[in-house]
N, C-alpha and C positions, 0 to 999 in steps of 0.2 A: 504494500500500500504506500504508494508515494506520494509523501507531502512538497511541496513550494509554495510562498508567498509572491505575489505578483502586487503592484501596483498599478489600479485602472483609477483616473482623476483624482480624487482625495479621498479612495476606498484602498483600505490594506485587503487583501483579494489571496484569500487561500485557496490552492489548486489542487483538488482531489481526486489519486486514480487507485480506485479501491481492485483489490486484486481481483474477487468476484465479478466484475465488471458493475454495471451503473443498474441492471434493473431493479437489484433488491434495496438500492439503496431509493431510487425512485419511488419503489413503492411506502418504504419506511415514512420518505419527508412529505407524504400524503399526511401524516397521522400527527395529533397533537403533541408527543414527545419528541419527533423531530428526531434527529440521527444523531448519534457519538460516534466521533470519527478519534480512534483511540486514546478513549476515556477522556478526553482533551478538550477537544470541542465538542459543544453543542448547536449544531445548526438546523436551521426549520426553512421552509420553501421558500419562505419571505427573502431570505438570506441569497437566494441563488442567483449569480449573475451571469452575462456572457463575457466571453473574452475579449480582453481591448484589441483595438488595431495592430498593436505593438505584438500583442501574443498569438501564436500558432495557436488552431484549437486543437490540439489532440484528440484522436477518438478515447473513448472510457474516461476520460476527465471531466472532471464536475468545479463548479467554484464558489463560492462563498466569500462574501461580506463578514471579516472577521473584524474592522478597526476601522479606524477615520485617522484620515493623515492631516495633524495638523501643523502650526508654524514652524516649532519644531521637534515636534513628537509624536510617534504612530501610538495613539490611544487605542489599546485594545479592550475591544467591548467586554465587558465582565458578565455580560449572561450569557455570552458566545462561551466562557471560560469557565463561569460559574463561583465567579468572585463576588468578595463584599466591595473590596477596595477597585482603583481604576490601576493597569498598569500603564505605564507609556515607556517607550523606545525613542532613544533619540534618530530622530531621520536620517542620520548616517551611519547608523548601524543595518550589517546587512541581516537579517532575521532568517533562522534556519530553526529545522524539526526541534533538535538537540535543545535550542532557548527555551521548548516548552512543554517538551516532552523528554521522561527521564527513562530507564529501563524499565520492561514490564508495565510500558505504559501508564506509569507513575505522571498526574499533572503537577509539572514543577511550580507552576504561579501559585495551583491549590494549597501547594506547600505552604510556600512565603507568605501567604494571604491567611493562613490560621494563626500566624506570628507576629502578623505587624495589625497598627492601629491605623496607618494612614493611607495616602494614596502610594504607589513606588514605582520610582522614577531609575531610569538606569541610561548613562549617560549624558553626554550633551555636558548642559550646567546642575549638572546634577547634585555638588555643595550644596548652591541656590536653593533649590527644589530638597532637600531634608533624602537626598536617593542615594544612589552607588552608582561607584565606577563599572564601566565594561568590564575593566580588568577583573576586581571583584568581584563581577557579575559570573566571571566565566572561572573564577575560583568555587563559587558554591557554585554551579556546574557542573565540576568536578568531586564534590563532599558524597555528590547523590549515588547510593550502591549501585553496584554493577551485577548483572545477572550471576556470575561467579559468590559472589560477596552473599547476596540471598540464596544463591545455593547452599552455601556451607554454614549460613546463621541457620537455616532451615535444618540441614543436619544435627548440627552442632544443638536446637532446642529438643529436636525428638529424642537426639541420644541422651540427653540429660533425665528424660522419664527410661528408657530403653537399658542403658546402662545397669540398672542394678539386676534384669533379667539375664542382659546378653550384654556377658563383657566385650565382645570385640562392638559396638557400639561409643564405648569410653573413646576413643581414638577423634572422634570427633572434631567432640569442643576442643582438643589442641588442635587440630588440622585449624580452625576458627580463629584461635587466639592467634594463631601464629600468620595468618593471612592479612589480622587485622593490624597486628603489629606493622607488619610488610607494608600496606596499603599505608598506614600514619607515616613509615620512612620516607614513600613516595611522595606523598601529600604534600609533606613535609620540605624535601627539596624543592619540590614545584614550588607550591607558597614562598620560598626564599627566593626563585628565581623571579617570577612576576614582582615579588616586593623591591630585588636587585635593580630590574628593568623601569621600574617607577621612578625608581631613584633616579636612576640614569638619565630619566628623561626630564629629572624637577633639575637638574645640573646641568643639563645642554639648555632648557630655557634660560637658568640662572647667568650660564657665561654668554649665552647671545644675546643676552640684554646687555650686558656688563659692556660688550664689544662695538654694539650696536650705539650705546652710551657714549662712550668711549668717541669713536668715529665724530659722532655728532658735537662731543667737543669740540675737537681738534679742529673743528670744519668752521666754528665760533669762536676760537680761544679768544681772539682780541679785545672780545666786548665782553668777555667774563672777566669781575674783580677776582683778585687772587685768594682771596679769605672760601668765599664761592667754591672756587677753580676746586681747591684743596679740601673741601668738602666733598664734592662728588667724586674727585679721583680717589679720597682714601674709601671711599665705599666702596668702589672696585676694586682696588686693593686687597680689604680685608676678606673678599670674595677670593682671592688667590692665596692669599696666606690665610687660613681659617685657622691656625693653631694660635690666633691673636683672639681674647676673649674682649678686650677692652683698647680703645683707641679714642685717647680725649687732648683737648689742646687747651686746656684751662689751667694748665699747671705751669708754674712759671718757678727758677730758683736763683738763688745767689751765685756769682760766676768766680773764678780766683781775683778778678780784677772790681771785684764788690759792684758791678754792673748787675740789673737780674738779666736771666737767661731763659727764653721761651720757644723749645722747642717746637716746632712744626704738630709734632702729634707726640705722644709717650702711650707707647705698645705694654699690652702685659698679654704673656700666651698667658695657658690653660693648668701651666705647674705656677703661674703668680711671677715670673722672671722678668723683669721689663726691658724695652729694645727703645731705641727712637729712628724714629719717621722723618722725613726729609722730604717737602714735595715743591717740588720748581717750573714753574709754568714751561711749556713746549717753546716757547722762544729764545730760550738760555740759550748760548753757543757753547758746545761742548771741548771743540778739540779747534787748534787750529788751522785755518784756511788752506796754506799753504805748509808743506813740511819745511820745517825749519832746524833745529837743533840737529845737526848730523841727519840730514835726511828725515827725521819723523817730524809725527804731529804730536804734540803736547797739550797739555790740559790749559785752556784761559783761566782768565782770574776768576771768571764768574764760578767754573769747575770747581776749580782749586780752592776757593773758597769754600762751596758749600760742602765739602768735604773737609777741611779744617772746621770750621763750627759744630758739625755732629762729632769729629775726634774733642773737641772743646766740652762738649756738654756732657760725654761717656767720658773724661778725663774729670770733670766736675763733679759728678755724681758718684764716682769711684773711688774719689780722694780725700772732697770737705763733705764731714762729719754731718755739718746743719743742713747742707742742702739735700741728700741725702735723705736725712730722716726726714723734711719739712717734704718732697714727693712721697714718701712712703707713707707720709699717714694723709695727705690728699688723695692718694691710691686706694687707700684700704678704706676710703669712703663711698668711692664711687663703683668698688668690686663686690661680688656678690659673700653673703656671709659663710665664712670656712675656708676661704682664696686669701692668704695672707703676700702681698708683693712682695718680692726679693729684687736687691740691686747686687748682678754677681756677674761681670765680666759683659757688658752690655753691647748689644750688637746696630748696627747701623743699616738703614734701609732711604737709598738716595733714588728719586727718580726727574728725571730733568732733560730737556732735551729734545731733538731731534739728531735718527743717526739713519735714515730713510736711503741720504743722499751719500752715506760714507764709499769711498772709494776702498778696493780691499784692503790699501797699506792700513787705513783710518781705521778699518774694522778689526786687522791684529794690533795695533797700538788702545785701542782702546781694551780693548781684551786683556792689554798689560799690565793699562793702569786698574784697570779694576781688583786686578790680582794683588797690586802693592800693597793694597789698607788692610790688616788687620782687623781691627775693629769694622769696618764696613762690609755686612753679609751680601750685599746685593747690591750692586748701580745699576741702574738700566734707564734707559731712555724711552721714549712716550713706541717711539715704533717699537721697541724691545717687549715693552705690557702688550703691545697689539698684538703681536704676534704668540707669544705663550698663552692667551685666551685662545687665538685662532687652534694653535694646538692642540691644544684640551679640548674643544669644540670639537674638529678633527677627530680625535681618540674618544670622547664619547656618543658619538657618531657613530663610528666603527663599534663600539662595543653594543650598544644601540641593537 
């Protein structure tokens, strides 16, 4: 008996080709109970349409009015189904037997519909709507036994009266236990693997937004103030280095030279360790124009600067005692409670620049200088971020 859904104008159109062929079903939807097309639907004469233009008519196929296609959801009639609640499908889900029918002719909406109290919504914007995801949708899809599984519960209950007559009987319920164990193994990775793949997908939106962000600065940097600027790029930022729990610019300290000192942003990861941030508009000139000194390019002052000032502030905070403690308990204000901040060898994180245009001597020279600093874990410049998003995009794409 083959089932398919078709859509004729705003009717969801079940296409029914009963193995018997059509007359005992013809004669059935004469009568007021109207036919079960396995245990599933219920459909009555009213119900029966002809095939759209679009569709072949098959001999032996019959069709029915099972839904109404609305703006964005195929509302499936609940007396067709024999529900209390309405369900709906989001319109770009493609609808197959398997959605509604479980083994042994088990109605799966009938199921869900003795469980819930409201209307159930699956897909689409389905948050919005109080519903589930597809994905989830097609995980309880799989919870529903399998004709094997009802085989051996079915054994497994008789042997449990059967056993104390005829001991080989006992054998059963373990054949049972141990099927169903099996099955929760399976279950079990599937569920990890859909849950993995969710993930994957809430992270490829995450960094094409980030990229997409990104782009659309660059495209404006001149008319963003830099207070702004450094706002939005550390949010993309902390989207690549996620082991940073806390990223604030309110903190300001005492310098060797009794000036105070306000770094760019002050990092604490997730063991409480604090690093600083360094964020320099995409117009900084990095290296210079021309190679000069013995053939290379060198770092300008604006470089070299801002690279002495984060060595300044990680030499500050390492050495005097007051400034020190006076971050540390402005820290332990703004971290959540049981995260105590530590200053223990602090690391440096520079972004500034355009390196778009570097010629390849510019691209190992700059590779060199970035090697020198010690204290500095990362330099990179605004196309360097551009591109390890593109990456990562890239690879979870492929994983995807």
């Amino acid at each position: 008996m083959a089932i398919t859904f078709e859509v004729n104008n705003n009717e969801l159109v079940l296409a029914y080709a009963p193995s018997m062929g059509l007359d005992s079903i013809m004669n059935r939807l004469s009568t007021k109970e109207g036919v079960s097309i396995k245990h599933t639907f219920f459909v009555t004469k009213s119900l029966l349409r002809e095939p759209s233009e679009d569709e072949y008519d098959f001999e032996d196929t019959i069709r029915f009015c099972v839904g109404e296609i609305e703006k964005d959801y195929v509302r499936i009639d609940s007396e067709v189904i024999g529900t209390k609640h309405q369900f709906y499908f989001s319109n770009d889900i493609v609808l197959k037997p398997e959605m509604f029918i479980a083994y042994r002719n088990i109605s799966i909406l009938r199921k869900i519909d003795k469980l819930i109290d409201c209307d159930f919504y699956v897909g689409g914007k389905w948050d919005e709507k109080g519903g589930i995801s597809l994905e989830a949708f097609r995980m309880l899809l799989n919870t529903f036994p399998k004709t094997a599984e009802l085989d051996r519960y079915a054994d497994s209950r008789i042997s449990a009266i059967l056993k104390d007559f005829f001991p080989q009987c006992d054998q059963y319920e373990g054949i049972f236990e141990r099927f169903i164990e099996k099955k929760d193994l399976s279950n079990s990775k599937e569920n990890r693997t859909t849950f993995s793949i969710a993930n994957l997908k809430i992270e490829y939106e995450q960094f094409s937004a980030a990229l997409a962000e990104l782009e659309d600065l660059l495209s404006n940097a001149d008319g963003i103030p830099e207070s702004t600027w450094q706002e939005k790029i550390q949010n993309i930022l902390q989207l690549l280095y996620p082991k940073y729990i806390l990223c604030t610019r309110e903190i300001s300290f005492k310098g060797i030279d009794g000036y105070d000192k306000r770094p760019d942003f002050i990092l604490v990861d997730n063991n409480g360790f604090v690093d600083i941030l360094e964020i320099k508009k995409p117009g900084v000139q990095v290296l210079t124009k021309q190679a000069s000194y013995r053939n290379n390019y060198v770092p300008v002052r604006d470089f070299a600067g801002a690279i002495q000032q984060i060595e300044k502030y990680i030499f500050c905070l390492t050495s005097l005692e007051k400034s020190q403690k006076a971050v540390l308990e402005k820290l332990g204000e703004l971290l959540p409670t049981g995260i105590l901040p530590e200053i223990v060898n602090p690391q440096g994180i520079l972004l500034l620049g355009r390196s778009i245009n570097f010629n390849p001597q510019q691209k190992r020279d700059f590779e060199l200088i970035k090697r020198q600093y010690k204290n500095i874990a990362d330099i990179m410049t605004y196309d360097d971020l551009a591109q390890r998003l593109k990456n990562i995009i890239s690879s979870l794409k492929q994983r995807i």
